[in-house]
Each structure stands twice: as structure tokens, then as C-alpha cells.
C-alpha positions as CSV (number, residue, x, y, z in Angstrom):
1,X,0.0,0.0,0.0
2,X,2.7,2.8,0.8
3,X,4.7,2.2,-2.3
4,X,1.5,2.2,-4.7
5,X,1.4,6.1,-2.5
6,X,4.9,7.1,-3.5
7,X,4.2,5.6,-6.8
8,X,4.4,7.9,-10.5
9,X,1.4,8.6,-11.0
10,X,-0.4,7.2,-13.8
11,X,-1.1,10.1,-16.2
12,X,1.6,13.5,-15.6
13,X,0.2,16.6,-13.9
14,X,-0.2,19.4,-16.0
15,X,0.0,22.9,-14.8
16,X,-2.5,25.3,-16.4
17,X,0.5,26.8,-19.2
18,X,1.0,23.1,-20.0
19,X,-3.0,22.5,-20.2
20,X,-3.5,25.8,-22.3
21,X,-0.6,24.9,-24.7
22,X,-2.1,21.2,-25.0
23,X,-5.7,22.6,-26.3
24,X,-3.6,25.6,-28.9
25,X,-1.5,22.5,-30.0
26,X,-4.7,20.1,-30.9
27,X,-6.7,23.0,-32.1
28,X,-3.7,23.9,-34.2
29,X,-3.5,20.6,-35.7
30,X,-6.9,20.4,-37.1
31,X,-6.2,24.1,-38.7
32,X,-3.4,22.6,-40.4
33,X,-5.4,19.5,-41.6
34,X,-8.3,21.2,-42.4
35,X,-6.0,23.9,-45.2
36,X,-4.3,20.9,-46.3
37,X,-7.4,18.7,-46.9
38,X,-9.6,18.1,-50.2
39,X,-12.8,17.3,-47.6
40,X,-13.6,20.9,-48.0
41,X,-15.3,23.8,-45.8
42,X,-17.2,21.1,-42.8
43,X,-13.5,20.3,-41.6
44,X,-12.3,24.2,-42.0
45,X,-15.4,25.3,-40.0
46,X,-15.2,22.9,-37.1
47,X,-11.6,23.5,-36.3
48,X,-12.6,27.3,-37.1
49,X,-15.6,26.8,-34.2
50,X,-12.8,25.8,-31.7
51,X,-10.7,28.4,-32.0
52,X,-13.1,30.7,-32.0
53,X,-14.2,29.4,-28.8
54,X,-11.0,28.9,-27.2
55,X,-9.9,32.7,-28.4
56,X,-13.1,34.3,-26.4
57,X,-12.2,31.8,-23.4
58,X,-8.5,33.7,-23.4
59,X,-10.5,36.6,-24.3
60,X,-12.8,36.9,-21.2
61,X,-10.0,35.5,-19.0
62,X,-7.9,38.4,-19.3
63,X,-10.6,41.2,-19.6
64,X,-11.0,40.4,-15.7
65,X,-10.0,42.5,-12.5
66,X,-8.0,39.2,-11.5
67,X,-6.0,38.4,-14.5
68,X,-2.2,38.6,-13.0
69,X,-0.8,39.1,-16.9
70,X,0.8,42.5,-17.4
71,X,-2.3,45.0,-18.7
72,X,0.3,45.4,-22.2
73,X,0.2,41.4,-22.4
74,X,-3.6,41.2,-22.1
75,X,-4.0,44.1,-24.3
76,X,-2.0,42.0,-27.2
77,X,-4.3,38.6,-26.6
78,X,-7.4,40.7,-26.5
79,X,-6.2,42.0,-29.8
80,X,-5.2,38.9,-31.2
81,X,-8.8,37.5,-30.5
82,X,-10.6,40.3,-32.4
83,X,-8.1,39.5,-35.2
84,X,-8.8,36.0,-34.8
85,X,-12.9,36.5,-35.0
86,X,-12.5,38.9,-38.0
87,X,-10.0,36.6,-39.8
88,X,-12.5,33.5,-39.4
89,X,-15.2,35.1,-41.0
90,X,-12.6,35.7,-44.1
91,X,-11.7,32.1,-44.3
92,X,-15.5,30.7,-44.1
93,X,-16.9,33.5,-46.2
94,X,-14.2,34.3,-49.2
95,X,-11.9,31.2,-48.4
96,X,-9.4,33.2,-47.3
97,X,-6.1,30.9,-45.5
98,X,-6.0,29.7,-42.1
99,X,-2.2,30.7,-42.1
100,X,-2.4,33.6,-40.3
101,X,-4.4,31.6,-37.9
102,X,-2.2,29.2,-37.7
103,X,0.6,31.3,-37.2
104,X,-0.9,33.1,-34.1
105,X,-1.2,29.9,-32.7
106,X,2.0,28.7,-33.2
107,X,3.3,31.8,-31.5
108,X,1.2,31.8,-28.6
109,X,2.4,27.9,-28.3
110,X,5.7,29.6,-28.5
111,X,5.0,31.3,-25.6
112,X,3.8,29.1,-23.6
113,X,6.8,27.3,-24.0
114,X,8.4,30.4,-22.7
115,X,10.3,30.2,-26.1
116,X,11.9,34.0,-27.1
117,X,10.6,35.2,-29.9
118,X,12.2,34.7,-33.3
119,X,10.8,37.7,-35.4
């Protein structure tokens, strides 16, 4: 019984960066499926649905009082989610590319990574 306690557990513990860059990576994934796939707009606006949703999740999480992020760092991500909303219209309506998209997330996956940027 005591070793099963001091035991690794059986699936790691994620810390909320490590949880947030998890969801960007397997949102990010479908983008880049859904640009590089013949199955057409379905599979363009489902992984478009997601990150819409997740970029208003990051959106109302640091429009609030308790948000410890630097007010210039929410400012940017606030940002980045109206581009992100305006952006997905283009690519469902006029079939614009995901690659900006794409790119965004990549960089915020960057980030989370605590990787500098390369730009």
C-alpha cells in the first residue's frame, strides 16, 4: 500500500501553461489539416468553431479585474482574439487561408513554451 502512495502517477500533472498549450497544439493541428485537406469547408469550419471558442475563453480571462498578466500582455491577446474572430469570418466566407491563424497559434504555443521570440 505505501509504495503504490509514492508511486508515479499514472497520467503527468499538467500545470494550467501546459494545459493551455495542449488545447492551442490540438486546435492547431486540425487548422493545419483542415488547409491541407480536399474534404472541403465542414472540416475548415469545425476547427474554425474551436478556435473561435477557445480565443473568447482567453479573451474573457484576461478582460478580468483578477487576470495577474501585465495590462500590455492582455492588451495584445485581446487583440489577437478580435483579429482571430474577424480573420475567421474571411476564411468561411471568401476562403481566405488559415495561415495567419495558424501562425498566431504557433506563436502563442511559443509562448507558452516560454520560447523568445524569433521575429
Amino acid at each position: 500500500m505505501a509504495r503504490s502512495a509514492y508511486a508515479q502517477p499514472a497520467s503527468p500533472v499538467r500545470t494550467d501553461r501546459g494545459t493551455e498549450y495542449a488545447v492551442f497544439e490540438k486546435i492547431t493541428a486540425r487548422m493545419v489539416q483542415a488547409e491541407n485537406s480536399p474534404r472541403g469547408v465542414g472540416q475548415k469550419a469545425a476547427a474554425i468553431h474551436d478556435n473561435r471558442q477557445l480565443w473568447a475563453l482567453l479573451a474573457g480571462d484576461v478582460a478580468t479585474e483578477g487576470n495577474a498578466l501585465p495590462p500590455a500582455l492582455r492588451a495584445q491577446i485581446f487583440y489577437l482574439c478580435e483579429f482571430t474572430m474577424i480573420h475567421s469570418r474571411k476564411v468561411l466566407k471568401e476562403g481566405a487561408s488559415l495561415a495567419p491563424l495558424i501562425d498566431i497559434n504557433t506563436a502563442m504555443m511559443r509562448g507558452l513554451r516560454g520560447e523568445a521570440e524569433a521575429a
